[in-house]
N, C-alpha and C positions, 0 to 999 in steps of 0.2 A: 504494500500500500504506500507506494514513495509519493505522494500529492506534496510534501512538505518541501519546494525551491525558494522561494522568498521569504526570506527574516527580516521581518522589518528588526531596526533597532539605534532605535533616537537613543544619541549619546550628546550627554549637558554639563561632562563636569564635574561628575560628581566622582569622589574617591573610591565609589566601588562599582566604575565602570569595569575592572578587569574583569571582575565576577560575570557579568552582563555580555562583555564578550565572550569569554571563554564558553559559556552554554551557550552563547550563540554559535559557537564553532564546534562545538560537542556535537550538536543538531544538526548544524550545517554539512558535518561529514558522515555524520549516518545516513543523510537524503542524499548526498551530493547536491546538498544545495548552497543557495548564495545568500550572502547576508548585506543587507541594505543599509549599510550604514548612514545615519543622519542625525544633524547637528540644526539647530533651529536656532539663531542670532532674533535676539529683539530686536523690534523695529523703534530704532532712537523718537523716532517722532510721535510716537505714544507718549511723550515727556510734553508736549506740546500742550492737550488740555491744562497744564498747570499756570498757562499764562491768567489765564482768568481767574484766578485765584488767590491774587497779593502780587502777583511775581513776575519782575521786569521781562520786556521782550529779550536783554542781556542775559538775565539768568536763566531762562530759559534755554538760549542757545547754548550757554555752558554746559548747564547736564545735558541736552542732547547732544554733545558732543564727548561727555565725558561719559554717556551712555553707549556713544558709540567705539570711546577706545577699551572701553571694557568689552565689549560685544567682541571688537578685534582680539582681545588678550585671550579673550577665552576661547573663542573659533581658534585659535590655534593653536590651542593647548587641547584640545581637545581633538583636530589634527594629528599630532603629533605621538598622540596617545594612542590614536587607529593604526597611523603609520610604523611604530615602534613594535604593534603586539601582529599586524600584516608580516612584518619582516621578521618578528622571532618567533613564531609559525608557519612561515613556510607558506600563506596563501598569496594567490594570485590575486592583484589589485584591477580589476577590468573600471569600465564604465556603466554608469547604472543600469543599463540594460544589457546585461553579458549575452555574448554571439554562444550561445548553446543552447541545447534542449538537455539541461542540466550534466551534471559532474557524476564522473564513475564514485563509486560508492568510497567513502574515506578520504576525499577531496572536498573541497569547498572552495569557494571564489566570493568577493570582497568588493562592494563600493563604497566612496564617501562622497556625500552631499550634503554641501551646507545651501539652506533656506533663510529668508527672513520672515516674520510673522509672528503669531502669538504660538506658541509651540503645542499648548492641547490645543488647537485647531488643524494644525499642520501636520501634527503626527497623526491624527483622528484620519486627518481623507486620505494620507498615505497609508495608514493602518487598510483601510478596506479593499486595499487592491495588492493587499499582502496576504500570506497562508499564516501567518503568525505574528505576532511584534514582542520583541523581549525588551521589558525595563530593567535598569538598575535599581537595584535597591535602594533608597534615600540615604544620606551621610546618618550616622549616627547620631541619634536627638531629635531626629525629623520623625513623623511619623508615615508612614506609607501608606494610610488609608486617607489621609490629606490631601492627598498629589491628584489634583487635577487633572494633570495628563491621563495620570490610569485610570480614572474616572470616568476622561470624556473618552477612552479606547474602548474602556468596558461598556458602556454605554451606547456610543454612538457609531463606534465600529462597525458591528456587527460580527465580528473577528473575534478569534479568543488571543488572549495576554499571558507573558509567560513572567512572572517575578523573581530576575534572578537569586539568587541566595547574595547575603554579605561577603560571605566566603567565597572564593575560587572551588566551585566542584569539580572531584575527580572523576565521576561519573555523571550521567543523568541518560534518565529514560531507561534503564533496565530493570529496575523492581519498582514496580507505578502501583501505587495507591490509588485507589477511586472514593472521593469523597462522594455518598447515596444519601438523599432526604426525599426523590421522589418528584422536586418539582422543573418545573420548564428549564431554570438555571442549570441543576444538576444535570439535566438529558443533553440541553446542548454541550456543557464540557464532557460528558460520554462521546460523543460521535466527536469532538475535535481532540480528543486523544487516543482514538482508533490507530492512526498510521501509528505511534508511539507503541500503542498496547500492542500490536499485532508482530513487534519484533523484541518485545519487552523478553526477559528470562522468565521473571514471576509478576502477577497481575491479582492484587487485593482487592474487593471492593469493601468501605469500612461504613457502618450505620448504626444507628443508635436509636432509640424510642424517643430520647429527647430533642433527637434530629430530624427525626421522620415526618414529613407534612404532607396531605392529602395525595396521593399520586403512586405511581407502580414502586413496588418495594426492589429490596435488594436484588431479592433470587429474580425477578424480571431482567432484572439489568444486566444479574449474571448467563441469563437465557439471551439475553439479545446480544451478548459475548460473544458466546458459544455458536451460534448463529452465523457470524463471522471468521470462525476459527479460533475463537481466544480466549483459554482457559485461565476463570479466574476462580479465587475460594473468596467465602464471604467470612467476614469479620467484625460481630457487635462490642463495639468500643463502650465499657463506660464505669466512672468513675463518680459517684458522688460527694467526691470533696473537690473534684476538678471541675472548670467551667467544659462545654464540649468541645470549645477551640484546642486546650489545653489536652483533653482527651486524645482528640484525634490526631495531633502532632504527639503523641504520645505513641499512639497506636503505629504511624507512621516509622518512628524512631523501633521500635521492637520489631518491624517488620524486614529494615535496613533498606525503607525504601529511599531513591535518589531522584523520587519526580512525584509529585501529587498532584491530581487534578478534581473540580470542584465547582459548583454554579456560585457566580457572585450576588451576594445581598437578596436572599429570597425574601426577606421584609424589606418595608423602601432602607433605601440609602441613610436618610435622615434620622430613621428610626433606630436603625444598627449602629450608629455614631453615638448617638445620646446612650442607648442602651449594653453597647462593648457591641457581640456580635461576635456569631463562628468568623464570617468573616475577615472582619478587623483583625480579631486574635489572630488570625492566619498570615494577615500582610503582616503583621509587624513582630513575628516571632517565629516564623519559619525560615527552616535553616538546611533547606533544601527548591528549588525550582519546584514553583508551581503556576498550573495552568488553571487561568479561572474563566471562567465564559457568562454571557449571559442570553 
């Protein structure tokens, strides 16, 4: 099932871009596919509304200019970053649309593109003509259910999102966890971790009574596996003194899985925020590549 050639993967900067690539290339060479590297620069003249607001047509021109050497500082560090881990890997740097119908298997190929504009916009419409898009993790302190970008990916995609881990993984995608609750969220991260499950070693799917919501239970999912040729066991995760985010990266952890996948925010967004949320607990403490879909 090789459908997986384009990775999308907006890089911004952040200290744990390596991680970000590295699963991008992990992925990249199991499909022989290609990773789309992008870098998205503010547009300085979004500083502009600020004249109306106390502040000289001067001052203004100053942070838009001082907006724009920082925009500069960072597009090329950010460069530099793509170009250094291209060349101590061994991939081929083409242009964004590489001359193939994809890479022998355990190769991969490599763009960069920088854009200007708001970046969850920009990553959002190139996200939807992509087979995947992998984010960095946020620097340490930030939280990851915050981030806008993955927000407007999981949302307005239509695509599913891969969260790289903190850490540089040495694996991913061979012992896959399936997070099961049953609803439309969960089903579409089933069908967009098929090409993954279908070359996986071991394939879990993990459910709990505290997780389950109106919709086909486990053993359905594990039938609609099977179905396809993919042998998975089922697994009720649960712990009473653990929230079920905490569970099931537990469950994860005992399994020695190195890829989870999972529906995002089956209550709204707004509500899982106020509330913590399987979800949340999952961006911001998993320590392994996960795929969320909605």
């Amino acid at each position: 099932m090789k459908i997986i050639q384009k990775i999308l993967l907006p890089l911004n900067g952040t200290s744990n871009a390596e991680g970000a690539l590295t699963t991008g290339l992990l992925f990249a060479r199991q499909f022989g596919g290609h990773i789309a590297a992008l870098h998205v620069r503010a547009d300085s003249r979004e500083v502009a509304p600020l004249a109306g607001e106390g502040l000289s047509g001067a001052m203004v021109e100053e942070m838009m200019s001082a907006a724009e050497r920082e925009g500069a500082r960072r597009a090329l560090s950010v460069r530099e970053a793509f170009d250094h881990f291209t060349l101590q890997n061994g991939i081929a740097v083409t242009g964004p649309i590489p001359p193939f119908h994809g890479n022998p298997t355990g190769t991969a190929t490599a763009s960069f593109v920088t854009m200007t504009g708001r970046e969850h916009e920009v990553v959002t419409y190139r996200a939807r003509l992509s087979d995947v898009t992998i984010v960095a993790h946020p620097d340490s302190g930030e939280e990851v259910s915050s981030s806008e970008t993955l927000h407007a990916i999981l949302f307005d995609s239509g695509r599913p999102v891969i969260i790289a881990p903190r850490q540089v993984p040495q694996t991913a995608g061979r012992r896959i966890c399936i997070a099961w609750n049953g609803t439309a969220e969960a089903t579409a991260a089933l069908h967009h971790i098929l090409p993954w499950a279908a070359e996986a070693e071991a394939v879990r799917i993990l459910y709990s009574a505290d997780y389950q919501r109106r919709g086909p239970e486990a053993r359905h999912a594990a039938e609609y596996l099977a179905i396809h040729g993919i042998e998975a066991d089922l697994l009720e995760f649960s712990n009473p003194d653990e929230t079920v985010g905490a569970n099931l990266l537990a469950a994860c952890r005992d399994f020695g899985a190195d890829m989870l996948t999972m529906g995002a925010y089956s209550h709204s967004r707004l509500r899982q925020l106020i509330l913590g949320g399987v979800t949340r607990h999952v961006l911001e403490n998993a320590e392994l590549p996960v795929l969320m879909s909605r």
